[in-house]
mmCIF file of the N, C-alpha and C atoms, coordinates in Angstrom:
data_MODEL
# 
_entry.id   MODEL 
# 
loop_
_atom_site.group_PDB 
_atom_site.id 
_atom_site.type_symbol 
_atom_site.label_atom_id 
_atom_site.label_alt_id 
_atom_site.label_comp_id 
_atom_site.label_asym_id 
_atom_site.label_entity_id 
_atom_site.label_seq_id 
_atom_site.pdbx_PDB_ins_code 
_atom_site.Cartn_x 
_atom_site.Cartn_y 
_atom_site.Cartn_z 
_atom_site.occupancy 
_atom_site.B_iso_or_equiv 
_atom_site.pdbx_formal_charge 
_atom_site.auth_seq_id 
_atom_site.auth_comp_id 
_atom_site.auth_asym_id 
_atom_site.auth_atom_id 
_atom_site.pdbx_PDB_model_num 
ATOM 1   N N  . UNK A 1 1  ? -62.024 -32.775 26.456 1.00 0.00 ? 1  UNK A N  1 
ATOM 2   C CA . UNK A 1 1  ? -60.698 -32.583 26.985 1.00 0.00 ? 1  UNK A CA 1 
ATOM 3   C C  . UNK A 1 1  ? -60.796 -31.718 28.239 1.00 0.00 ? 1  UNK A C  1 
ATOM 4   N N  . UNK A 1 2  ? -59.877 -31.882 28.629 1.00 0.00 ? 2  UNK A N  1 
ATOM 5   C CA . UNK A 1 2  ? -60.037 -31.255 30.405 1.00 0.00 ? 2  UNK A CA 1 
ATOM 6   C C  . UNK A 1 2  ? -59.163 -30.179 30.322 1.00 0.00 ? 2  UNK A C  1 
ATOM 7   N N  . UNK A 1 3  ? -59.101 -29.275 30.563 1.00 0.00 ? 3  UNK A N  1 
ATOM 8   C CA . UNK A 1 3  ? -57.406 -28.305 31.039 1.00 0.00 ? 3  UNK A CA 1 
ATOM 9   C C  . UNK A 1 3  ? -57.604 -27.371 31.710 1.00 0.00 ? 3  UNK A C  1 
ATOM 10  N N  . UNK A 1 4  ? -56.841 -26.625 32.021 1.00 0.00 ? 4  UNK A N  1 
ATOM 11  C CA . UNK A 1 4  ? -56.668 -25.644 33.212 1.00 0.00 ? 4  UNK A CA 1 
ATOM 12  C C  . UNK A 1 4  ? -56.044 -24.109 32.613 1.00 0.00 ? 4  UNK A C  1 
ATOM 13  N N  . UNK A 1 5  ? -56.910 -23.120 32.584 1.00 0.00 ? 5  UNK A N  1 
ATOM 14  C CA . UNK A 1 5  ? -56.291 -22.128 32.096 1.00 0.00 ? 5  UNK A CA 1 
ATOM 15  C C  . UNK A 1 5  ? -56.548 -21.196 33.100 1.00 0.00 ? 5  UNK A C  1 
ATOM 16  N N  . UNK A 1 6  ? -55.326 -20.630 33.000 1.00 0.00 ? 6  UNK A N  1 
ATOM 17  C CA . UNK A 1 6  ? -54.416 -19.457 34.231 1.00 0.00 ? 6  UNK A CA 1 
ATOM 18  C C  . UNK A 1 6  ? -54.719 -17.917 33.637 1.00 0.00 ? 6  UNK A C  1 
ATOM 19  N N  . UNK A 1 7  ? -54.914 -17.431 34.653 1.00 0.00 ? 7  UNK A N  1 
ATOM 20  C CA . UNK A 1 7  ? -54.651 -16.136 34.277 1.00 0.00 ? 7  UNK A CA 1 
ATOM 21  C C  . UNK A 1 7  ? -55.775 -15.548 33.221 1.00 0.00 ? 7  UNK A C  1 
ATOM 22  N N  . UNK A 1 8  ? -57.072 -15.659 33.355 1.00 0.00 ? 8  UNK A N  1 
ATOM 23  C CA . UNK A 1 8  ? -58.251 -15.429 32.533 1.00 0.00 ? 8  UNK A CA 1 
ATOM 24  C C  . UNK A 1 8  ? -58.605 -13.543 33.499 1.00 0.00 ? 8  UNK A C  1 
ATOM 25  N N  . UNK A 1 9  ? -58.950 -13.727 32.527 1.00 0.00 ? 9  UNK A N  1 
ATOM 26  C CA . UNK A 1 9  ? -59.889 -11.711 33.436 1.00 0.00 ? 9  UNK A CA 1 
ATOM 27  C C  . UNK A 1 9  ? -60.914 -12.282 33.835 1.00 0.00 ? 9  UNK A C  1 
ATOM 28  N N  . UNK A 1 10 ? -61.445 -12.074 35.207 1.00 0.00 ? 10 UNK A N  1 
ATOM 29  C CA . UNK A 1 10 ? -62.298 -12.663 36.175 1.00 0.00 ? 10 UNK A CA 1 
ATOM 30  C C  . UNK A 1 10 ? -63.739 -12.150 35.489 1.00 0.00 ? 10 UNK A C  1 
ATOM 31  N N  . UNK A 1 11 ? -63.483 -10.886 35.413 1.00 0.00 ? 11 UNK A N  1 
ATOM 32  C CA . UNK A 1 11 ? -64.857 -10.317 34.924 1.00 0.00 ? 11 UNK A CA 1 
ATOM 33  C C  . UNK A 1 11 ? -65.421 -10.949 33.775 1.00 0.00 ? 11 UNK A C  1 
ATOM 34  N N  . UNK A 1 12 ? -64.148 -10.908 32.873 1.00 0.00 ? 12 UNK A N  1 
ATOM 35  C CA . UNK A 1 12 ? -65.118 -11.829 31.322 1.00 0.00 ? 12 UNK A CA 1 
ATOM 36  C C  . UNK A 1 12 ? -65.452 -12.709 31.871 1.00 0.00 ? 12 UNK A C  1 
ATOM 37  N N  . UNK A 1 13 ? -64.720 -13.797 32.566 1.00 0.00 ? 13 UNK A N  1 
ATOM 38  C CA . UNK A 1 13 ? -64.976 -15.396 33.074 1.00 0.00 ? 13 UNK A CA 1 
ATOM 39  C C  . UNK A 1 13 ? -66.539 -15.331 33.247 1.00 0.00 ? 13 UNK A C  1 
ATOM 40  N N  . UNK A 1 14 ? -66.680 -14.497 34.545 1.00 0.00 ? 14 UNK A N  1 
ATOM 41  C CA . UNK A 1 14 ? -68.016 -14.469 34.784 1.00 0.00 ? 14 UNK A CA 1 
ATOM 42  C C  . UNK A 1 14 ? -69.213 -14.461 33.791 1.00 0.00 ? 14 UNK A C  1 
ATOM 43  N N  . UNK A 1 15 ? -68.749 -13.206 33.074 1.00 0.00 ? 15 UNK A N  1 
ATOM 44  C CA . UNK A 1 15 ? -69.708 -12.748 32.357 1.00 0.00 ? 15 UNK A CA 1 
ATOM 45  C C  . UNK A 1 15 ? -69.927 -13.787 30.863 1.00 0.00 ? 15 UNK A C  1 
ATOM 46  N N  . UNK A 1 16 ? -69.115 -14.405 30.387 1.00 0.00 ? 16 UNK A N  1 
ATOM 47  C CA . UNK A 1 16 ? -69.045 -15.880 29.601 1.00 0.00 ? 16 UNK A CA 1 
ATOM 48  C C  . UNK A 1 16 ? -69.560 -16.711 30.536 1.00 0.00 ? 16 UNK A C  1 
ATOM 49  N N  . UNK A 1 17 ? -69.548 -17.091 31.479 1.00 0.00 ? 17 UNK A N  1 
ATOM 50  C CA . UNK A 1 17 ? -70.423 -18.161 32.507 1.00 0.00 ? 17 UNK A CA 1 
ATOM 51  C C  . UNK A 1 17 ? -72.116 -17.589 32.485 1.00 0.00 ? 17 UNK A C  1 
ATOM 52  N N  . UNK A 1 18 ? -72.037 -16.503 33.160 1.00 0.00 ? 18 UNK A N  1 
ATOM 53  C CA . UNK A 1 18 ? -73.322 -16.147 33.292 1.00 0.00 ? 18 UNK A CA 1 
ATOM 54  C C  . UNK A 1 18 ? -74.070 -16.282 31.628 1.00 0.00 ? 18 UNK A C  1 
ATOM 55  N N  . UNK A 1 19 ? -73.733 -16.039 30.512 1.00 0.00 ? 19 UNK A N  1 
ATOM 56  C CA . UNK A 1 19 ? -74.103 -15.879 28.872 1.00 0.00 ? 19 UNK A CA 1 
ATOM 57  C C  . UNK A 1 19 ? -74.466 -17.331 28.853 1.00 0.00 ? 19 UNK A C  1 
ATOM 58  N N  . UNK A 1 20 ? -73.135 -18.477 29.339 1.00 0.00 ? 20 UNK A N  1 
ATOM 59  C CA . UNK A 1 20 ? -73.327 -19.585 28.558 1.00 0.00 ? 20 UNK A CA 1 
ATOM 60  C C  . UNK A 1 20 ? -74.414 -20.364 29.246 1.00 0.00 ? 20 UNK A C  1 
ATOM 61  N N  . UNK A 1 21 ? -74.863 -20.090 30.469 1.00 0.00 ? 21 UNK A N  1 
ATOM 62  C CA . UNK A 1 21 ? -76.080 -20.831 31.691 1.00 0.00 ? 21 UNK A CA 1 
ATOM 63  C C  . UNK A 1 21 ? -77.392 -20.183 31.033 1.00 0.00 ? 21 UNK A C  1 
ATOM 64  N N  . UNK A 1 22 ? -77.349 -18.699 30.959 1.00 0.00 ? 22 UNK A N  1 
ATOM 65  C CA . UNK A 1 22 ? -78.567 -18.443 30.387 1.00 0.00 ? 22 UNK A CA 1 
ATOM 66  C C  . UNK A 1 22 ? -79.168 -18.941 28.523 1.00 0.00 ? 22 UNK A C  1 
ATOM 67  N N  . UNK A 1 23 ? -78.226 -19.242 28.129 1.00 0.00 ? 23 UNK A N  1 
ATOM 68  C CA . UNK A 1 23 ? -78.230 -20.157 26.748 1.00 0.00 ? 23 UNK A CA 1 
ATOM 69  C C  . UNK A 1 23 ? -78.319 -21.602 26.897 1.00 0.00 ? 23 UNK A C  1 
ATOM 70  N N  . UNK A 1 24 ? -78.211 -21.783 28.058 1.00 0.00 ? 24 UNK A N  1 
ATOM 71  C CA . UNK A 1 24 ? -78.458 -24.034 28.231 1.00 0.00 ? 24 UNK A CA 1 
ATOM 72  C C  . UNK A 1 24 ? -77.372 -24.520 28.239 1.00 0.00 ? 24 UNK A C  1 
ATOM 73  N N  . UNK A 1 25 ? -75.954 -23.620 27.781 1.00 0.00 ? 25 UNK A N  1 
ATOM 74  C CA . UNK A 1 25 ? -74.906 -24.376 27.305 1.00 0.00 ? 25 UNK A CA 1 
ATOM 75  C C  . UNK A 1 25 ? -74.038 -24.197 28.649 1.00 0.00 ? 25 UNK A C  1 
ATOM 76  N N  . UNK A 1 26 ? -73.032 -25.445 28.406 1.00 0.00 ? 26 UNK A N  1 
ATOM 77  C CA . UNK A 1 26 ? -72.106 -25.642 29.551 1.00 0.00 ? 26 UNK A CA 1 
ATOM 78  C C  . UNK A 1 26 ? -70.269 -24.472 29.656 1.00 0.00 ? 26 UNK A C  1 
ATOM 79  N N  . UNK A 1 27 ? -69.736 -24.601 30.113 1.00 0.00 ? 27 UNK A N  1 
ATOM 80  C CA . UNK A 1 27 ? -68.443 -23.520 30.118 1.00 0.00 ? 27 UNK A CA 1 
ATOM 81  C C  . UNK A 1 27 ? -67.948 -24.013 29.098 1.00 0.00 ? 27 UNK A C  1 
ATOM 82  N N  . UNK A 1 28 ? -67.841 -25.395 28.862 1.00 0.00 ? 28 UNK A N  1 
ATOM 83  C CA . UNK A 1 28 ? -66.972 -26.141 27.940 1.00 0.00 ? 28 UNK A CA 1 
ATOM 84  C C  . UNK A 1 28 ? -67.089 -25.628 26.637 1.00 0.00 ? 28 UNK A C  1 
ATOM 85  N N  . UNK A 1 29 ? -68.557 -25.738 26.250 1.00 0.00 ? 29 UNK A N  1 
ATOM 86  C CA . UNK A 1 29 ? -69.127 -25.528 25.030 1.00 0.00 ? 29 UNK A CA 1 
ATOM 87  C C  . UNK A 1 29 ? -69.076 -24.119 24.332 1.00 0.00 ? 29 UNK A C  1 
ATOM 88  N N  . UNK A 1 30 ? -69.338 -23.226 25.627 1.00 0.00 ? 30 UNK A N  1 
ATOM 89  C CA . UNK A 1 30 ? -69.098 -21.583 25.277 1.00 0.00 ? 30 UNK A CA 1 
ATOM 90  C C  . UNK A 1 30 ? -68.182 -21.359 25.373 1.00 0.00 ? 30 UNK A C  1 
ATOM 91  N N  . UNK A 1 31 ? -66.765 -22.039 25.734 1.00 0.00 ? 31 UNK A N  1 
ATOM 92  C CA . UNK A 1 31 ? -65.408 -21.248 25.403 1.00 0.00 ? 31 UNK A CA 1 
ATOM 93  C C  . UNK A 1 31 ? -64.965 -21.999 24.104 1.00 0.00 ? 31 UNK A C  1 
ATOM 94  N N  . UNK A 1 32 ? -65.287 -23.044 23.661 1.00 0.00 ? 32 UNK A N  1 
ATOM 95  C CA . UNK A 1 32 ? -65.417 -23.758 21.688 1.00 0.00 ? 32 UNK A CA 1 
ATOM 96  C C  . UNK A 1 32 ? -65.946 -23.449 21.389 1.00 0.00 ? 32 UNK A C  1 
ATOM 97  N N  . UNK A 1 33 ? -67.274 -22.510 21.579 1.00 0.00 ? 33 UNK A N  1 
ATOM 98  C CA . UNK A 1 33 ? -67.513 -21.642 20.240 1.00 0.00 ? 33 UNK A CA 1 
ATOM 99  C C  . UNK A 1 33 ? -66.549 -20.532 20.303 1.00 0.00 ? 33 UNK A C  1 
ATOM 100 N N  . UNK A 1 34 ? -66.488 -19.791 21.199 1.00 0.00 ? 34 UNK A N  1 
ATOM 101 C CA . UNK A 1 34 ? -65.559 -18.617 21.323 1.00 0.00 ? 34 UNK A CA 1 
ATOM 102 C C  . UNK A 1 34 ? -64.055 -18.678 20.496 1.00 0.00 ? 34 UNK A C  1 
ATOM 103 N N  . UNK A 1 35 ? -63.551 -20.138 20.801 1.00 0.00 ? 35 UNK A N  1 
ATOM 104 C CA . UNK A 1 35 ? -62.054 -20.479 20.168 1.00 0.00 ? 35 UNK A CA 1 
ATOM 105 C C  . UNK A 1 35 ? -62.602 -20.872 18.213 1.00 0.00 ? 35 UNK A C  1 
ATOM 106 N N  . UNK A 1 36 ? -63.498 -21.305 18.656 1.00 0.00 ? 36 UNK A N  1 
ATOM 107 C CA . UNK A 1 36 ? -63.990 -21.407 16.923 1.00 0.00 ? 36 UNK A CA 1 
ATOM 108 C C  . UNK A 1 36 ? -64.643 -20.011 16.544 1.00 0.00 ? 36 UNK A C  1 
ATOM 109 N N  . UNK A 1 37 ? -64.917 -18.996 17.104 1.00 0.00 ? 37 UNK A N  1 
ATOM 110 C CA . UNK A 1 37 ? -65.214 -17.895 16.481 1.00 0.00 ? 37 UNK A CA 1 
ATOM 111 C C  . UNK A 1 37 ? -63.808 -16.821 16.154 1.00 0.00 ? 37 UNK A C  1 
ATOM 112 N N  . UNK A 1 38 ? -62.768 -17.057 17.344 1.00 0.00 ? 38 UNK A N  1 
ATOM 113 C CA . UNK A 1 38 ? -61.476 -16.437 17.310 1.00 0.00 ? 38 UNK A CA 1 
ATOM 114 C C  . UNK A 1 38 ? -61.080 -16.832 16.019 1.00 0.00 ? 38 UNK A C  1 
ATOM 115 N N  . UNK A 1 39 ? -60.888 -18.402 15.893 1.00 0.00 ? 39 UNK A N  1 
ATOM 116 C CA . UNK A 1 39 ? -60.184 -18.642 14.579 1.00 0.00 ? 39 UNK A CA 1 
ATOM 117 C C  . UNK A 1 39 ? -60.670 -18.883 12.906 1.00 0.00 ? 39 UNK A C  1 
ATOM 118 N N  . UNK A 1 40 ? -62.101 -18.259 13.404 1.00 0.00 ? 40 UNK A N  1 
ATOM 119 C CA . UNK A 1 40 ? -62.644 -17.971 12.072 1.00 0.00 ? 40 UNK A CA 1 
ATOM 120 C C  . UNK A 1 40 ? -62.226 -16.318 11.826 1.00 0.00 ? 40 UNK A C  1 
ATOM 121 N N  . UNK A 1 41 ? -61.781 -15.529 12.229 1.00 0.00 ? 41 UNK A N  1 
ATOM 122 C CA . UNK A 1 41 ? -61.658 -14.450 11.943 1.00 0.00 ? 41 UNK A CA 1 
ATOM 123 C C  . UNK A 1 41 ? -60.066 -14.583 10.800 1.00 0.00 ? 41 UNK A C  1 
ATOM 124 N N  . UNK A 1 42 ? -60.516 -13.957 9.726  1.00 0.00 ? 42 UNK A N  1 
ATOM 125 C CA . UNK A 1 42 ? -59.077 -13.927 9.071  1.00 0.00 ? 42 UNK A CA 1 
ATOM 126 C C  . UNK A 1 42 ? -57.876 -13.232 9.373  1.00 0.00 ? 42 UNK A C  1 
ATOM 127 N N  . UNK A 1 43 ? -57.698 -12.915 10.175 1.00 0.00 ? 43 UNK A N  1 
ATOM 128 C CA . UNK A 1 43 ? -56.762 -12.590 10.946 1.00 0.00 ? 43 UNK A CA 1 
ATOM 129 C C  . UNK A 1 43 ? -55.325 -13.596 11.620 1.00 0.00 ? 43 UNK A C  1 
ATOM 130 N N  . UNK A 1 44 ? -56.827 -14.481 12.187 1.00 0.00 ? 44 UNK A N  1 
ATOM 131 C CA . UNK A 1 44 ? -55.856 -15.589 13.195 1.00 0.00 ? 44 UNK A CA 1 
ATOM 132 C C  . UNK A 1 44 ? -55.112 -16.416 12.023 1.00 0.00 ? 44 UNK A C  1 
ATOM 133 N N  . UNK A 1 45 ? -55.337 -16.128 10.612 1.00 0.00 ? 45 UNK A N  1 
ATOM 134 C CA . UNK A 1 45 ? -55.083 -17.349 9.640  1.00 0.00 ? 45 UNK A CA 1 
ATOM 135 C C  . UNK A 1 45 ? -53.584 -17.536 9.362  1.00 0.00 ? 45 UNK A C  1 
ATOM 136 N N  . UNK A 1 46 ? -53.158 -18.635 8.987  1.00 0.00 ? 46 UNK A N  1 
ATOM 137 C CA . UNK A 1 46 ? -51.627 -18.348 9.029  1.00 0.00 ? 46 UNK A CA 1 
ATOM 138 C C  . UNK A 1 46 ? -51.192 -18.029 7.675  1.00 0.00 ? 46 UNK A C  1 
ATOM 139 N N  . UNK A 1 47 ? -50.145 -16.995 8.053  1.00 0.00 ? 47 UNK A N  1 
ATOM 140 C CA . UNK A 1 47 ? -50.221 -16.159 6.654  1.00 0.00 ? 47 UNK A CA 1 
ATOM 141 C C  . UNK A 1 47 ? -49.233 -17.008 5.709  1.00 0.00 ? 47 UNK A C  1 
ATOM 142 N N  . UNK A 1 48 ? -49.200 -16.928 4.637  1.00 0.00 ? 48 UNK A N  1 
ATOM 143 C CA . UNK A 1 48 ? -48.477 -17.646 3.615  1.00 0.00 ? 48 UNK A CA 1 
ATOM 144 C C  . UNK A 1 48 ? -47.784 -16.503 2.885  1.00 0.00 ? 48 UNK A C  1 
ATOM 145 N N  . UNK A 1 49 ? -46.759 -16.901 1.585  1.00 0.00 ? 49 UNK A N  1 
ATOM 146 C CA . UNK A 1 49 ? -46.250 -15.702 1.061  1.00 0.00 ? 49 UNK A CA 1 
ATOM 147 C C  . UNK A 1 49 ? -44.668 -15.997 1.446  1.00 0.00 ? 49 UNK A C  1 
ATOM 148 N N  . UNK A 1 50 ? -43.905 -14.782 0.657  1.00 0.00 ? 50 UNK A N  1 
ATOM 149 C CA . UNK A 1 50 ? -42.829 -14.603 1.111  1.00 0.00 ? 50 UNK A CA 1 
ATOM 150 C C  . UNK A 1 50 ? -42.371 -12.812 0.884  1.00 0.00 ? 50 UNK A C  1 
ATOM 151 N N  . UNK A 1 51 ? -41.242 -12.804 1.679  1.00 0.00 ? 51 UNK A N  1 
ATOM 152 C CA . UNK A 1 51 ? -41.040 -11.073 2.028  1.00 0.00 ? 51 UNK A CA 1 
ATOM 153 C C  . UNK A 1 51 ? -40.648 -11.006 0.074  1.00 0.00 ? 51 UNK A C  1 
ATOM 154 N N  . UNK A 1 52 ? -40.463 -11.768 -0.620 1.00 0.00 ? 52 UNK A N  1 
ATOM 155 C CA . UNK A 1 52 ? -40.026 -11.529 -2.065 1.00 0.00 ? 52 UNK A CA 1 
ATOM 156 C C  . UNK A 1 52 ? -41.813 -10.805 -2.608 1.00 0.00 ? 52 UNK A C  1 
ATOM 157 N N  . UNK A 1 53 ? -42.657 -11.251 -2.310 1.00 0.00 ? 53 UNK A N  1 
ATOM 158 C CA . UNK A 1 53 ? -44.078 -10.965 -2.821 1.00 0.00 ? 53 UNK A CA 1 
ATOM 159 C C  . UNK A 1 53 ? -44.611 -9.619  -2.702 1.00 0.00 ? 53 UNK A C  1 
ATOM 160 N N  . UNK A 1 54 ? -43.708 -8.945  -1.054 1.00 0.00 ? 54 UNK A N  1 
ATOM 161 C CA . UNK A 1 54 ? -43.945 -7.466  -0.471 1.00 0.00 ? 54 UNK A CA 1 
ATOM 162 C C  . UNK A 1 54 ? -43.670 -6.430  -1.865 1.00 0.00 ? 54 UNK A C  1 
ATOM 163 N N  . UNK A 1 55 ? -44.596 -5.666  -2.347 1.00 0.00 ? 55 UNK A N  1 
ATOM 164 C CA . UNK A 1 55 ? -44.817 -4.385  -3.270 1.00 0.00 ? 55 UNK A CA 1 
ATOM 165 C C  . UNK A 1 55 ? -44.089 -3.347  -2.091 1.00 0.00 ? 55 UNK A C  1 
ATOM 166 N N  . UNK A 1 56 ? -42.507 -2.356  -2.279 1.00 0.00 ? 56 UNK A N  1 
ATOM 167 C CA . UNK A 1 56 ? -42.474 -1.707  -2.082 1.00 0.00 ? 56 UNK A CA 1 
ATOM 168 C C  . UNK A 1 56 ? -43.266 -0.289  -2.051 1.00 0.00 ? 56 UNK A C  1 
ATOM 169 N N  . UNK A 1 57 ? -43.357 0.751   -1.056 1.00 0.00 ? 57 UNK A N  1 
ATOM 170 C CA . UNK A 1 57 ? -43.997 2.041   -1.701 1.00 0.00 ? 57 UNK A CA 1 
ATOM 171 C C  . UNK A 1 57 ? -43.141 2.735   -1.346 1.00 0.00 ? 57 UNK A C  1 
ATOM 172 N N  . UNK A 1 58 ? -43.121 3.931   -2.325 1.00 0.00 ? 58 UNK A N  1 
ATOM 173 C CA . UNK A 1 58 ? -42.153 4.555   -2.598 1.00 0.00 ? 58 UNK A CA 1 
ATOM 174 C C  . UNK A 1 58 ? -42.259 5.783   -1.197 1.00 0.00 ? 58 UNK A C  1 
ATOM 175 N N  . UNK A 1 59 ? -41.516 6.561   -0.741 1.00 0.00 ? 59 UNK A N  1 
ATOM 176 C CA . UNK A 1 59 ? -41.007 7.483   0.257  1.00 0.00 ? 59 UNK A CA 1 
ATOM 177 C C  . UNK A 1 59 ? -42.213 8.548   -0.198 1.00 0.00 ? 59 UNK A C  1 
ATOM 178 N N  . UNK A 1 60 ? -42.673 9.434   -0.135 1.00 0.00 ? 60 UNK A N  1 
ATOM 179 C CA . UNK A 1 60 ? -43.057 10.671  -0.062 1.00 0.00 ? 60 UNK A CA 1 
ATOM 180 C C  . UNK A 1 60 ? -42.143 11.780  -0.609 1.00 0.00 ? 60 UNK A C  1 
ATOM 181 N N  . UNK A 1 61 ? -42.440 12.617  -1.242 1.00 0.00 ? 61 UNK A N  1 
ATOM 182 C CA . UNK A 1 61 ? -41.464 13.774  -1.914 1.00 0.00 ? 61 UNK A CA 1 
ATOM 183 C C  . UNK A 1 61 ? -41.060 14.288  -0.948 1.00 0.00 ? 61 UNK A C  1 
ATOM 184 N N  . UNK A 1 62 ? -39.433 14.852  -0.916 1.00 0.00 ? 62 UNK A N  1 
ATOM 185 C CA . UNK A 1 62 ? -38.892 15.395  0.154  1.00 0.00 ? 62 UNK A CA 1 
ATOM 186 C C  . UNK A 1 62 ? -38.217 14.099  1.077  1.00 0.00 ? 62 UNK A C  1 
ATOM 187 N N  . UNK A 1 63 ? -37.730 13.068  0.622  1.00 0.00 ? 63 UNK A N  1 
ATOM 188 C CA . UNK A 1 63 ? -37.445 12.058  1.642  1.00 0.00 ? 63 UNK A CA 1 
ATOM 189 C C  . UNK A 1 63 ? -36.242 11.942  1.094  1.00 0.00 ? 63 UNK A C  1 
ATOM 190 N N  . UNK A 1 64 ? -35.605 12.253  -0.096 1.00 0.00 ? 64 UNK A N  1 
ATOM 191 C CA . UNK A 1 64 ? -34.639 11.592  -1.031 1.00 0.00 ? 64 UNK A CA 1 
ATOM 192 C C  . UNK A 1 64 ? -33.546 11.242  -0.124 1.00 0.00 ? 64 UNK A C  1 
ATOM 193 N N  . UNK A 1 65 ? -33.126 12.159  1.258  1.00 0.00 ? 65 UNK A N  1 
ATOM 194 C CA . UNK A 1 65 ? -32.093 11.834  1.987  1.00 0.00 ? 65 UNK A CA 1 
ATOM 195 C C  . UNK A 1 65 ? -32.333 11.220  2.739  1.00 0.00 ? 65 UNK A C  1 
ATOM 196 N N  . UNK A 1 66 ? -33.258 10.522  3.567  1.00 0.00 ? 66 UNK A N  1 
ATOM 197 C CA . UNK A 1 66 ? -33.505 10.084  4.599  1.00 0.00 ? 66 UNK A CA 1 
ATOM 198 C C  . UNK A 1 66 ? -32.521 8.942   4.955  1.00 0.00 ? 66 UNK A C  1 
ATOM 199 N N  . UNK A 1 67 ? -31.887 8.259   4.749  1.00 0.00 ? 67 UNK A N  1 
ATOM 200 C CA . UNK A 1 67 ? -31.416 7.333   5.266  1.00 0.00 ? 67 UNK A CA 1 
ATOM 201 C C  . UNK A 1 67 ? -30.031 7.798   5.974  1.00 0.00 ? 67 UNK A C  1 
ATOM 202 N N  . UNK A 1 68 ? -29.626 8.814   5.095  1.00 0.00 ? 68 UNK A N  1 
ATOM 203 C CA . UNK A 1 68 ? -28.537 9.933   5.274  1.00 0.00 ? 68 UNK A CA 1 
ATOM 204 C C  . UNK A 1 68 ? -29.078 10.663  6.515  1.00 0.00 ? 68 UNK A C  1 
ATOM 205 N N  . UNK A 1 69 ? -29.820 11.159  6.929  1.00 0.00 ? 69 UNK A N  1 
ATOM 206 C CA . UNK A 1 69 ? -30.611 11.910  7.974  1.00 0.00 ? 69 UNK A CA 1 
ATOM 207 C C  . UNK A 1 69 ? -30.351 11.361  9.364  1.00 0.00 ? 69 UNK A C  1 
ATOM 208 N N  . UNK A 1 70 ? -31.306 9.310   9.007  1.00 0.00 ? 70 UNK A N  1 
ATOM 209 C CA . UNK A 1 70 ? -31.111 8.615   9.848  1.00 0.00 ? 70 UNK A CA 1 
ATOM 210 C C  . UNK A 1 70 ? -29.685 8.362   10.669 1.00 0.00 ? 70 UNK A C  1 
ATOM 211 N N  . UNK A 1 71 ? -29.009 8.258   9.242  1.00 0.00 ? 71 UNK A N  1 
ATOM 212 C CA . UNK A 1 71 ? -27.286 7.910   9.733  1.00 0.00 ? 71 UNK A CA 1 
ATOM 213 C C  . UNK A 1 71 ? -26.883 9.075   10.755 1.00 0.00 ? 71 UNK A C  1 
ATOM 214 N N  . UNK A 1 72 ? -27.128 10.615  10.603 1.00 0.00 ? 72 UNK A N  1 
ATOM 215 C CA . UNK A 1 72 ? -26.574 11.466  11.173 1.00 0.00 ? 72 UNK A CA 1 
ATOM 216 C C  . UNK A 1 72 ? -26.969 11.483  12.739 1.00 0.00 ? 72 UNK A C  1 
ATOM 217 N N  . UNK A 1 73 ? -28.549 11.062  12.871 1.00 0.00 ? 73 UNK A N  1 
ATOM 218 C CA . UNK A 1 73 ? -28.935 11.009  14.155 1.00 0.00 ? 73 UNK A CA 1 
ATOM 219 C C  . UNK A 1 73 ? -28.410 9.732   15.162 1.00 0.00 ? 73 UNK A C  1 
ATOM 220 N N  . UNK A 1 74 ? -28.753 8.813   14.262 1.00 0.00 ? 74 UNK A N  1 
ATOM 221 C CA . UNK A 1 74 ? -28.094 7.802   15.494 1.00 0.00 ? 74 UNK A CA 1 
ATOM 222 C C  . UNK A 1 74 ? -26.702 7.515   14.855 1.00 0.00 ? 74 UNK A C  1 
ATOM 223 N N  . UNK A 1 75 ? -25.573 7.834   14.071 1.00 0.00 ? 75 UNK A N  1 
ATOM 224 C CA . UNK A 1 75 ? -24.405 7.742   14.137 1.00 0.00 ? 75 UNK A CA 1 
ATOM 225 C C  . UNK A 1 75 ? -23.579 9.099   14.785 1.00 0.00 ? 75 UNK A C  1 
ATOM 226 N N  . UNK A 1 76 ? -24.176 10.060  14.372 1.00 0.00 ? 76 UNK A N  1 
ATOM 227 C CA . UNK A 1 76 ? -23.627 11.237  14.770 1.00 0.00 ? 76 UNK A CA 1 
ATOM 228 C C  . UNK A 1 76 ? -22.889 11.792  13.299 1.00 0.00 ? 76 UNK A C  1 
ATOM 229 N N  . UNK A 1 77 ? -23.201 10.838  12.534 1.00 0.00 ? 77 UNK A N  1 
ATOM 230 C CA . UNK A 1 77 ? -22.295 11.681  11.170 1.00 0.00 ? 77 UNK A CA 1 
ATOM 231 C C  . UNK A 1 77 ? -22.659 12.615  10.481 1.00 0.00 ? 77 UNK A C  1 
# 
């Protein structure tokens, strides 16, 4: 596939060019491993779940008013 990507940091560019020539491999090839190494990280994975599954944790001692606190600062009450 062919495409055109904008706006890369010149320095990595290079320095991924210069890596992927001294390895035999072409730009093409060293930016698909790179996108296949990005999306092997579990991170990039798409998360599943729902906000019903989220385990509350409880406040810290000394918080019992806080929401009351909150109200006073940005309502003024």
């Amino acid at each position: 596939m062919d495409t055109t990507i904008r706006n890369l940091d010149e320095h990595l560019y290079r320095k991924l060019k210069a890596q992927a020539a001294l390895g035999g491999k072409t730009m093409g090839e060293a930016v698909s491993d790179a996108i296949r190494v990005y999306l092997a990280r579990p991170e990039a994975l798409p998360r599943s779940g729902s906000l019903c599954d989220l385990v509350p944790e409880p406040y810290p001692d000394g918080n019992e008013n806080l929401s009351t606190e909150i109200d006073a600062i940005a309502y003024g009450r």
